[in-house]
py3Dmol code that shows the C-alpha trace and the ligand (Angstrom):
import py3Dmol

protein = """\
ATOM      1  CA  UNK A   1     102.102 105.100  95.950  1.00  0.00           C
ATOM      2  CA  UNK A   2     102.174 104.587  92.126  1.00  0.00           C
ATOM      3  CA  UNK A   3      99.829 106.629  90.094  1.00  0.00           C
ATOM      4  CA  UNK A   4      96.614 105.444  88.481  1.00  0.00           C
ATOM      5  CA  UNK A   5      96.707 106.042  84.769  1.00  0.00           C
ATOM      6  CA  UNK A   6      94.168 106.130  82.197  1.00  0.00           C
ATOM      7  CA  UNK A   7      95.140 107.266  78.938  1.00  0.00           C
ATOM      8  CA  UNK A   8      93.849 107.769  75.467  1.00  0.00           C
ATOM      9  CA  UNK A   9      95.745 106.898  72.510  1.00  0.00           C
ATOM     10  CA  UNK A  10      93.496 108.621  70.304  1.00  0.00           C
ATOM     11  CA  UNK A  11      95.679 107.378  66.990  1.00  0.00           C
ATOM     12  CA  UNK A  12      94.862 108.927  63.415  1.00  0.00           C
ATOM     13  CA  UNK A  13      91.068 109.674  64.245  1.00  0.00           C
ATOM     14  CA  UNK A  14      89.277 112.666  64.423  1.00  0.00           C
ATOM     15  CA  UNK A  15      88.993 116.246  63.017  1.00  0.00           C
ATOM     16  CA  UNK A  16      90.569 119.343  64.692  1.00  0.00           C
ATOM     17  CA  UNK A  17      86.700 120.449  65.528  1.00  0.00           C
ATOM     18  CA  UNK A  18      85.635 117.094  66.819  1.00  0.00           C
ATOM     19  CA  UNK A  19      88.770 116.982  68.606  1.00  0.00           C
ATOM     20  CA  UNK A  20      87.354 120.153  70.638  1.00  0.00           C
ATOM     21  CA  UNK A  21      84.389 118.847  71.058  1.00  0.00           C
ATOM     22  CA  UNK A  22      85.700 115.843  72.983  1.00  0.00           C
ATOM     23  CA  UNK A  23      88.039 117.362  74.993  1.00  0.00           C
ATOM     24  CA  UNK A  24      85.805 119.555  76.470  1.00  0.00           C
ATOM     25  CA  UNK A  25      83.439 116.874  77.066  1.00  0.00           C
ATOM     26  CA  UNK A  26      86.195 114.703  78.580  1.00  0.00           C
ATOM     27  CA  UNK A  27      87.180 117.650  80.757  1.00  0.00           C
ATOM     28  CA  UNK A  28      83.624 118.629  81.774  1.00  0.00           C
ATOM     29  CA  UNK A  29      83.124 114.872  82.754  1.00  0.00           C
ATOM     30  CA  UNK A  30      87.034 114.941  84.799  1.00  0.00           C
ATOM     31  CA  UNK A  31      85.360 118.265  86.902  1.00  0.00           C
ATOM     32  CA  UNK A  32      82.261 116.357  88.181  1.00  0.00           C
ATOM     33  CA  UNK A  33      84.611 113.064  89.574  1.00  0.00           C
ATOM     34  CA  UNK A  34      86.904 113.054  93.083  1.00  0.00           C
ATOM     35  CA  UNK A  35      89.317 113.675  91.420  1.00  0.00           C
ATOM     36  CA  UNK A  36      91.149 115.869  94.555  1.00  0.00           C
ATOM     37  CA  UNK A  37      94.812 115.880  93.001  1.00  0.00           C
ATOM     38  CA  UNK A  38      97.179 114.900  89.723  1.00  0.00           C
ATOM     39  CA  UNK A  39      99.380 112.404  92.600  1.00  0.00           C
ATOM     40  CA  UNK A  40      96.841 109.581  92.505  1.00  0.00           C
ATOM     41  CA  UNK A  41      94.816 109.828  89.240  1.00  0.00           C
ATOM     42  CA  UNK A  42      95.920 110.755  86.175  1.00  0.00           C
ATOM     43  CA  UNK A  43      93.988 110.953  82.942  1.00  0.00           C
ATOM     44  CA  UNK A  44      96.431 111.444  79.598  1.00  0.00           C
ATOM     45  CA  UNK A  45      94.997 112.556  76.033  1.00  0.00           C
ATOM     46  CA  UNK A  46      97.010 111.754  73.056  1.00  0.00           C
ATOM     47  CA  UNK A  47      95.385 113.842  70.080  1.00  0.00           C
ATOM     48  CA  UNK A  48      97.273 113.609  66.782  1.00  0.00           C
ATOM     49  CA  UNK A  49     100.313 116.319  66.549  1.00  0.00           C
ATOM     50  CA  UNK A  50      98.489 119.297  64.998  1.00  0.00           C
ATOM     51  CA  UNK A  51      95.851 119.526  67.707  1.00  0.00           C
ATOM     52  CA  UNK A  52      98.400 119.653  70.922  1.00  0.00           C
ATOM     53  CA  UNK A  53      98.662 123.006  71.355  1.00  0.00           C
ATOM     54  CA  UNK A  54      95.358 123.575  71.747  1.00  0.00           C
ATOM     55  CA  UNK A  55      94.639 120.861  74.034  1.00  0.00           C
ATOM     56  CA  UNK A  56      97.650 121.536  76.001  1.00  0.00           C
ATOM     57  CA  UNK A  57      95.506 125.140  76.402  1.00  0.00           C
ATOM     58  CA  UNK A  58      92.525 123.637  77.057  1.00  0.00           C
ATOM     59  CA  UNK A  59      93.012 121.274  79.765  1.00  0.00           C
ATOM     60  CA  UNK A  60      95.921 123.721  81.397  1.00  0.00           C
ATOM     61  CA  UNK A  61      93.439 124.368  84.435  1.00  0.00           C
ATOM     62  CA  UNK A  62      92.179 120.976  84.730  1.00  0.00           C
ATOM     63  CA  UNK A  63      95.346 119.208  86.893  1.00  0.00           C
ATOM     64  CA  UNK A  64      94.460 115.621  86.660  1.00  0.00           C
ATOM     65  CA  UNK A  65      94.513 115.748  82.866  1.00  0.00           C
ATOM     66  CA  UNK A  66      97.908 115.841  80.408  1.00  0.00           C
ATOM     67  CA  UNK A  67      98.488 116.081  77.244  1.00  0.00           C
ATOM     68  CA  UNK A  68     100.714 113.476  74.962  1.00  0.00           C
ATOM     69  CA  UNK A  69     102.241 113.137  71.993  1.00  0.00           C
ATOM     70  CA  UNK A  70     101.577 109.863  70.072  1.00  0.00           C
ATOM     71  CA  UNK A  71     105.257 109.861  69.196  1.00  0.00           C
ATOM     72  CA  UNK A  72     108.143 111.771  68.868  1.00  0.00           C
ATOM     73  CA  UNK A  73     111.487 111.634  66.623  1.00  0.00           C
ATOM     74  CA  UNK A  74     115.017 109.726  67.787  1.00  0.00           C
ATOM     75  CA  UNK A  75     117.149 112.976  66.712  1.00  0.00           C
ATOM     76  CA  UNK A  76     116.990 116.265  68.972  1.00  0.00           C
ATOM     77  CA  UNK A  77     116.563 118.555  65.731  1.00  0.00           C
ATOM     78  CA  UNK A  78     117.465 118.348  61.664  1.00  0.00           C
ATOM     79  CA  UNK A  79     117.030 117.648  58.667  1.00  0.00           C
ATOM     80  CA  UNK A  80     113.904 114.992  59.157  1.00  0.00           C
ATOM     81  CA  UNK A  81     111.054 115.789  56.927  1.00  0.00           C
ATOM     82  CA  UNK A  82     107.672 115.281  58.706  1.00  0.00           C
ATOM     83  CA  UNK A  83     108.888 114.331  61.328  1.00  0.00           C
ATOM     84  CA  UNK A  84     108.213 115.856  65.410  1.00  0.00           C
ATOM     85  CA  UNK A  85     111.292 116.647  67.706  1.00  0.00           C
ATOM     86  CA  UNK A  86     110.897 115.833  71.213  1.00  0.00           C
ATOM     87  CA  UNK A  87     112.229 119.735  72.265  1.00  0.00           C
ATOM     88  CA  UNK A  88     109.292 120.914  69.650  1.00  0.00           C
ATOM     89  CA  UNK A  89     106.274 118.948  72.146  1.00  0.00           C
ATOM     90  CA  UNK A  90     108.068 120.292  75.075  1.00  0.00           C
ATOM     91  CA  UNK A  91     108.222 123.831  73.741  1.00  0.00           C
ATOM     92  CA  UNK A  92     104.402 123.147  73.840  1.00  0.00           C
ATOM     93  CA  UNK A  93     103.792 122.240  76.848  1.00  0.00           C
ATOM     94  CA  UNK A  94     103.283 118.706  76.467  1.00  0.00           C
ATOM     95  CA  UNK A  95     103.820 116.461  78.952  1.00  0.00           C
ATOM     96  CA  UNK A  96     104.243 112.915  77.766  1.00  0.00           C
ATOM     97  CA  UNK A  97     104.788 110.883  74.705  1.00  0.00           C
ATOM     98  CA  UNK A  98     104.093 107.319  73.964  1.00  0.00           C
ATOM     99  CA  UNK A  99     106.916 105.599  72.493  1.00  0.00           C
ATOM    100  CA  UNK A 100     107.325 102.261  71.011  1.00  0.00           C
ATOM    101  CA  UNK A 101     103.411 101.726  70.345  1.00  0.00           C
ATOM    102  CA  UNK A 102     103.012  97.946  68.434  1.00  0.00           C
ATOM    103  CA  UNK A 103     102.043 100.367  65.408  1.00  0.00           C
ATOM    104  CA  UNK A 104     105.458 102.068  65.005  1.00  0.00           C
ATOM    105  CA  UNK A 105     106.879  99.103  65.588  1.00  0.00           C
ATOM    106  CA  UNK A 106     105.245  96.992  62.851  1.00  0.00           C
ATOM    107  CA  UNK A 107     104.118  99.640  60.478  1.00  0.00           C
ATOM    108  CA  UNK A 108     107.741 101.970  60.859  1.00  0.00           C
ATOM    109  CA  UNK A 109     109.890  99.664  61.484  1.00  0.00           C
ATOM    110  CA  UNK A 110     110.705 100.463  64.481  1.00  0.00           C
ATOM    111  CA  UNK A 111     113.277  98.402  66.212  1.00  0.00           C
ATOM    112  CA  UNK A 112     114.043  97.874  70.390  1.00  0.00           C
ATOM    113  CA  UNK A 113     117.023  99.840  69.598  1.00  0.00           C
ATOM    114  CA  UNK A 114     115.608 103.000  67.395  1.00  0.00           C
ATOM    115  CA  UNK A 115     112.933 103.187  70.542  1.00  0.00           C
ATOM    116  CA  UNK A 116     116.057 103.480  73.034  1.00  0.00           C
ATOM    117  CA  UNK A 117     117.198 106.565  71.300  1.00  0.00           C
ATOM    118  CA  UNK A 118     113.926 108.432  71.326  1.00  0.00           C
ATOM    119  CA  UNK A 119     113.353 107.626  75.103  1.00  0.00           C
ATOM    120  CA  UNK A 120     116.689 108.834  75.621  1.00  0.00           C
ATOM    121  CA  UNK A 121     116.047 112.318  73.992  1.00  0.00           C
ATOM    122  CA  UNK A 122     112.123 112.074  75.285  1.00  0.00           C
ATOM    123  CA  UNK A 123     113.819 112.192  78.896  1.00  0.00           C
ATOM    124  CA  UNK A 124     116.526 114.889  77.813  1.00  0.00           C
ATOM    125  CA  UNK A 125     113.570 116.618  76.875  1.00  0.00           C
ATOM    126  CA  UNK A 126     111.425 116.372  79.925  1.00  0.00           C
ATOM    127  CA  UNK A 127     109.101 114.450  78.058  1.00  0.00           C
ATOM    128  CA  UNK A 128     107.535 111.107  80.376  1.00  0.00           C
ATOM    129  CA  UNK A 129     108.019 108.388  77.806  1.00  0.00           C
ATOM    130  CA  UNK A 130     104.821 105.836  78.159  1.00  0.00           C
ATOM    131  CA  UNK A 131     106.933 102.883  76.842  1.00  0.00           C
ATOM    132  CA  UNK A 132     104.712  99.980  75.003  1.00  0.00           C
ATOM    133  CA  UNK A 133     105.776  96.625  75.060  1.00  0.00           C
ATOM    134  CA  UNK A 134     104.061  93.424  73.957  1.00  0.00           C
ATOM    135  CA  UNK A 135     104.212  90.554  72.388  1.00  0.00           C
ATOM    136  CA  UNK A 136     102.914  89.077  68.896  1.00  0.00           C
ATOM    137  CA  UNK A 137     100.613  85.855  69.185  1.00  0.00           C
ATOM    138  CA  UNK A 138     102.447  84.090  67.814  1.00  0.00           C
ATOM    139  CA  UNK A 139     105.086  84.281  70.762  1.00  0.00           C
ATOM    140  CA  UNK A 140     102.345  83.671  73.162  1.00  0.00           C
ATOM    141  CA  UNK A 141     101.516  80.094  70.946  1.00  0.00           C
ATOM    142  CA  UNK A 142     105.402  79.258  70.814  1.00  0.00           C
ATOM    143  CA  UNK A 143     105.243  80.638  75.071  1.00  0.00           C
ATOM    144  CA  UNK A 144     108.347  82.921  74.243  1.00  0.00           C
ATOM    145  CA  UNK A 145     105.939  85.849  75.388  1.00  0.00           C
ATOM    146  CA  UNK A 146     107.619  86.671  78.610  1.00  0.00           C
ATOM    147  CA  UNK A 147     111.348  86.548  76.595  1.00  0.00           C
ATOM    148  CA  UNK A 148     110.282  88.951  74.085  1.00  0.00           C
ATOM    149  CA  UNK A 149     108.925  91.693  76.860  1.00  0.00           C
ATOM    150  CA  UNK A 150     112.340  91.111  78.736  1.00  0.00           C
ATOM    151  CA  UNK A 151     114.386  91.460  75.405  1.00  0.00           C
ATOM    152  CA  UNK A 152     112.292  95.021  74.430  1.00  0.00           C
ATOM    153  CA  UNK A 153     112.638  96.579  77.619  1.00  0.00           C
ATOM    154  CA  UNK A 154     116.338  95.108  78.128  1.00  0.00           C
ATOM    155  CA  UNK A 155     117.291  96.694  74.570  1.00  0.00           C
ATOM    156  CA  UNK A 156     115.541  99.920  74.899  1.00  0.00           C
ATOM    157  CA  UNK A 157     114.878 101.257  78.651  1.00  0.00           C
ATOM    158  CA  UNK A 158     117.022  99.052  80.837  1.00  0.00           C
ATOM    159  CA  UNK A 159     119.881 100.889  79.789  1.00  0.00           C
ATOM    160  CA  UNK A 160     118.369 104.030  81.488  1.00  0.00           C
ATOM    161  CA  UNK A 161     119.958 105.738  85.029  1.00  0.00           C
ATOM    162  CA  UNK A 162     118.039 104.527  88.058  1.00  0.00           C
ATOM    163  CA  UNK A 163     116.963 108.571  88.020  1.00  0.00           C
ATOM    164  CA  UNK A 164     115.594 108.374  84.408  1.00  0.00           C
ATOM    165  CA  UNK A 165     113.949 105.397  84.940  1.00  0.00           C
ATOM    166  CA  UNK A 166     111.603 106.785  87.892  1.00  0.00           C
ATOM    167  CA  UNK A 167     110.407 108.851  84.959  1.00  0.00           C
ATOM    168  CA  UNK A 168     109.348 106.193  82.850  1.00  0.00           C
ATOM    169  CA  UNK A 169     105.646 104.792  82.399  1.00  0.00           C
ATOM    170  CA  UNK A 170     105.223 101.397  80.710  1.00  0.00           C
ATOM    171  CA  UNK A 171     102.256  99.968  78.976  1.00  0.00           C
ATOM    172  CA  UNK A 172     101.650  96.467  78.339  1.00  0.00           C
ATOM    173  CA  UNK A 173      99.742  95.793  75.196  1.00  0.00           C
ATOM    174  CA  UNK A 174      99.610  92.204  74.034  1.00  0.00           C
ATOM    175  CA  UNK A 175      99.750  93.237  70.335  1.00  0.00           C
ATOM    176  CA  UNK A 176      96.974  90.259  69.283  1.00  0.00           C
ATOM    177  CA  UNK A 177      94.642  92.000  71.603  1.00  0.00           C
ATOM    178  CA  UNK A 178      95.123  95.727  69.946  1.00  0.00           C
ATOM    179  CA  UNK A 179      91.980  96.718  68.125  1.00  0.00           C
ATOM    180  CA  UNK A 180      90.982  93.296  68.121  1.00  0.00           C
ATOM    181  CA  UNK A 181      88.070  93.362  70.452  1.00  0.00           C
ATOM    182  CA  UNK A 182      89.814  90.143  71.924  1.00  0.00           C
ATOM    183  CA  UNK A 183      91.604  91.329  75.566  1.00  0.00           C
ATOM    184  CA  UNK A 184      94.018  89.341  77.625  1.00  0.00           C
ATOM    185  CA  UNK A 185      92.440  87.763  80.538  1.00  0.00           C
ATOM    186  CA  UNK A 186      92.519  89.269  84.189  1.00  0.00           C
ATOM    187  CA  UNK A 187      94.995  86.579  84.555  1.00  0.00           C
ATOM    188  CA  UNK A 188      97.391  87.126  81.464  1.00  0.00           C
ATOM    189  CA  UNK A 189      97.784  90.697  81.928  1.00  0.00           C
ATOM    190  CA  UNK A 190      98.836  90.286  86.003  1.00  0.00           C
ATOM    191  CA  UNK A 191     100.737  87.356  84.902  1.00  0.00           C
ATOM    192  CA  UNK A 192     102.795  89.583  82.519  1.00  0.00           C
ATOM    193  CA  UNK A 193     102.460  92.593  84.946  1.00  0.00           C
ATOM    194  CA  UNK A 194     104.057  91.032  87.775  1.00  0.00           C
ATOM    195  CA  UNK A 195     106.969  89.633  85.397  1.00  0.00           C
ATOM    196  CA  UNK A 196     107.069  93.001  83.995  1.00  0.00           C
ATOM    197  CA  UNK A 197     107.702  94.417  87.836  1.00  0.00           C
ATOM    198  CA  UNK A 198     109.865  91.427  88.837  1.00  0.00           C
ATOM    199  CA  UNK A 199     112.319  92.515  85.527  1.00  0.00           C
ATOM    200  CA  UNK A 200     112.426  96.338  86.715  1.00  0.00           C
ATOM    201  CA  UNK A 201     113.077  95.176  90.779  1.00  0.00           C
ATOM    202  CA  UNK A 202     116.613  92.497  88.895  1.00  0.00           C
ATOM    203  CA  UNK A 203     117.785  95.682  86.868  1.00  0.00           C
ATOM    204  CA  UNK A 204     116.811  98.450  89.593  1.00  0.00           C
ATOM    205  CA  UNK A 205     115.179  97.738  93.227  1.00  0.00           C
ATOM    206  CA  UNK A 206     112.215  97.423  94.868  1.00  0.00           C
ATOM    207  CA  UNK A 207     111.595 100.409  95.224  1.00  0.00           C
ATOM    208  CA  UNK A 208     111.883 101.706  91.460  1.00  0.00           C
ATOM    209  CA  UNK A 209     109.640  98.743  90.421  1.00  0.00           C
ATOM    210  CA  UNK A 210     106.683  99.290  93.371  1.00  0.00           C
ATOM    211  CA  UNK A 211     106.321 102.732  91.894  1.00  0.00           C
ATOM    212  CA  UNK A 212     106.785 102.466  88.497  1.00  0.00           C
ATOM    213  CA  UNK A 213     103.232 102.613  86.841  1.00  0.00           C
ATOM    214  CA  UNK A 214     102.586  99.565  84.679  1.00  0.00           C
ATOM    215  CA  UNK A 215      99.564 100.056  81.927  1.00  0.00           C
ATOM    216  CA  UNK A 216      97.356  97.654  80.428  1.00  0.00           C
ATOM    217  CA  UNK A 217      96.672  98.242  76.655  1.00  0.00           C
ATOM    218  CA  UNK A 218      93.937  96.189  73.913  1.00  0.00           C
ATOM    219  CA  UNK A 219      91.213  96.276  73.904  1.00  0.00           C
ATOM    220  CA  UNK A 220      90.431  97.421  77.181  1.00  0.00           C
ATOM    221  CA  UNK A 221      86.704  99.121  77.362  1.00  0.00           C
ATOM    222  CA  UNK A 222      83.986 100.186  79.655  1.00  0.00           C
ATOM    223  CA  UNK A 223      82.685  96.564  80.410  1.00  0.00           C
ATOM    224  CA  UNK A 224      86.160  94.954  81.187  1.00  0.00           C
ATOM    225  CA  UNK A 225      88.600  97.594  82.821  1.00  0.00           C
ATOM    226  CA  UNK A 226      87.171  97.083  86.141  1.00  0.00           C
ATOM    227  CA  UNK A 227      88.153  93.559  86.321  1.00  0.00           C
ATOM    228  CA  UNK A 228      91.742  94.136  84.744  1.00  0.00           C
ATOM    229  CA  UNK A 229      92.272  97.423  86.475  1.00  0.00           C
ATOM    230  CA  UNK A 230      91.657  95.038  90.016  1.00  0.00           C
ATOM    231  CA  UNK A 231      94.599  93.366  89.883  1.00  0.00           C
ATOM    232  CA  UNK A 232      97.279  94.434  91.994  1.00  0.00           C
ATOM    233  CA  UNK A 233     100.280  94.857  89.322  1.00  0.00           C
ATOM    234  CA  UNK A 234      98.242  96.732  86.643  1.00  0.00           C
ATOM    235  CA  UNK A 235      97.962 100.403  87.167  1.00  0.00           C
ATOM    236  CA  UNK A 236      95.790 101.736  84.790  1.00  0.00           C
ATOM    237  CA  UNK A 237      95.244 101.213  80.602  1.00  0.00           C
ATOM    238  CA  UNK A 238      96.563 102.945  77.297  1.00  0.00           C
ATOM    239  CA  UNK A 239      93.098 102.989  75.170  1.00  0.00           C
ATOM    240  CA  UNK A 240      92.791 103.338  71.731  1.00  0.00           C
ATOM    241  CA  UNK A 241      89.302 102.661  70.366  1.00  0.00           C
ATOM    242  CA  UNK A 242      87.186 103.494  73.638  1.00  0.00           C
ATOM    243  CA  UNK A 243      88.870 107.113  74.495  1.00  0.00           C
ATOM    244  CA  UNK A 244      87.380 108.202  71.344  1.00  0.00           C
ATOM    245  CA  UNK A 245      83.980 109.296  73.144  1.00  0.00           C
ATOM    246  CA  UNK A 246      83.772 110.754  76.039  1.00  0.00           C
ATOM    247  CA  UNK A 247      81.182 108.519  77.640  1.00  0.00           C
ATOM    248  CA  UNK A 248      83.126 105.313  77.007  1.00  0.00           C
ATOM    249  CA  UNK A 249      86.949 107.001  78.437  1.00  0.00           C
ATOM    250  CA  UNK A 250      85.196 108.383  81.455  1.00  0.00           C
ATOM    251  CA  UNK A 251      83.965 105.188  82.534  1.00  0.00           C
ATOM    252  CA  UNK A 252      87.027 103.474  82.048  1.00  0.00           C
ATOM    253  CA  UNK A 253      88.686 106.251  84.198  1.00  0.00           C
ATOM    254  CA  UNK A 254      85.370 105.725  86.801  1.00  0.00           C
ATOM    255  CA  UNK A 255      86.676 101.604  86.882  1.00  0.00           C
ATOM    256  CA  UNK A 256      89.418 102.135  89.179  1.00  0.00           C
TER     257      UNK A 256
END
"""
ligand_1 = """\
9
LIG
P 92.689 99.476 71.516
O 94.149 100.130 71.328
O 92.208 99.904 72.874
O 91.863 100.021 70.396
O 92.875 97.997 71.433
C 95.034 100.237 72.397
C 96.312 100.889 71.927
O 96.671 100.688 70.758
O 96.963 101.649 72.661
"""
view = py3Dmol.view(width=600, height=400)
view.addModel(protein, "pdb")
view.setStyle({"model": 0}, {"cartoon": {"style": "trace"}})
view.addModel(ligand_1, "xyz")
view.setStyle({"model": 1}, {"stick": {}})
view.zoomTo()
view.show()
């Protein structure tokens, strides 16, 4: 049975103390729900880098919570100024790292073949990449939407083993509906999940795509994540702007 996912891309936001403060508010809430075991309901926090170790220590005892990086470098170690190996968040105890967020993408530069390199060393690592995907609007206005998933997860996971590949979590973020307040529909995100599954059953089997969890990311909040998180291909969300209080994350986790 795939895993339910909820997790919080917490981005560039919040102090080291308020970063504390919501942890422990987000694991005091995660003690009071049924949540019996880490196999069917998994919560992820992505702090920024400097606060990982402590939430790593923090939420050690608390099994249906992990830790991730918001990204990690393409290089195993070197001469990379400011930048985060993927051995250096393992050495941590972290858990997961998102790669391939719209952000990097746009922002960095970062191109369907840079993010095949740092899933490769994310896996080498034991890291579990959450791999974003999504599409501009502009390619959902042309309707080349569904060819410009296929091409980023063609160019930078479908080159993985069928053993790596278990490993992997995707994320579906429609990149017009990040931060935007303005979410895909019920029906565009299962419309895209189901393609998304239908890609990972051509290049693996039925098997790999049934339990490979697929995430739905923008704008995804308190009032609508019950209606996306009801449809049968989408496994969970990637949250930027609502995991950043506890109340509003929580409920989000409570919608499934
Ligand atoms: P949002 O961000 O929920 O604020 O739209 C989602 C994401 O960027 O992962």
């Amino acid at each position: 049975m795939r895993k339910k996912i909820v997790a919080g891309n917490w981005k560039m936001n919040k102090t080291y103390q308020e970063a504390i403060s919501l942890i422990n508010e987000i694991i005091n809430a995660t003690e009071k729900l049924d949540i019996k075991s880490e196999e069917n309901k998994l919560i992820i926090i992505a702090p920024p880098f400097p606060y990982l170790q402590k939430a790593v220590e923090m939420t050690a005892k608390t099994l249906s919570i992990k830790i991730a990086a918001q990204n990690c470098h393409s290089e195993e170690q070197g001469a990379y100024t400011g930048e985060i190996a993927a051995n250096a968040l393992q050495s941590l105890g972290v858990a997961y790292v998102i790669i391939g967020h719209s952000e990097r993408r746009t922002y960095f530069n970062e191109s369907n073949e840079f993010l095949a390199k740092k899933v490769n060393v994310a896996l080498q690592n034991k890291l579990t990449p959450i791999f974003c995907c999504g599409e501009l609007l502009l390619h959902r206005q042309e309707n080349t939407h569904f060819d410009i998933i296929k091409k980023q997860l063609h160019e930078s996971i479908f080159h993985l083993s069928k053993d790596d590949f278990r490993k992997i979590i995707i994320a579906y973020e429609p990149v017009w509906a990040i931060g935007t307040g303005v979410t895909a529909t019920s029906e565009q995100a299962q419309e895209m999940h189901a393609y998304i599954r239908n890609l990972i059953k051509d290049a693996y089997s039925n098997e790999i795509a049934d339990n490979t969890p697929i995430l739905y990311g923008g704008s995804c909040n308190s009032k609508n994540a019950k209606e996306l998180f009801a449809n049968i291909d989408v496994d969970g969300g990637l949250i930027g702007g609502a995991s950043l209080k506890s109340e509003d994350f929580i409920n989000i986790v409570n919608s499934y």
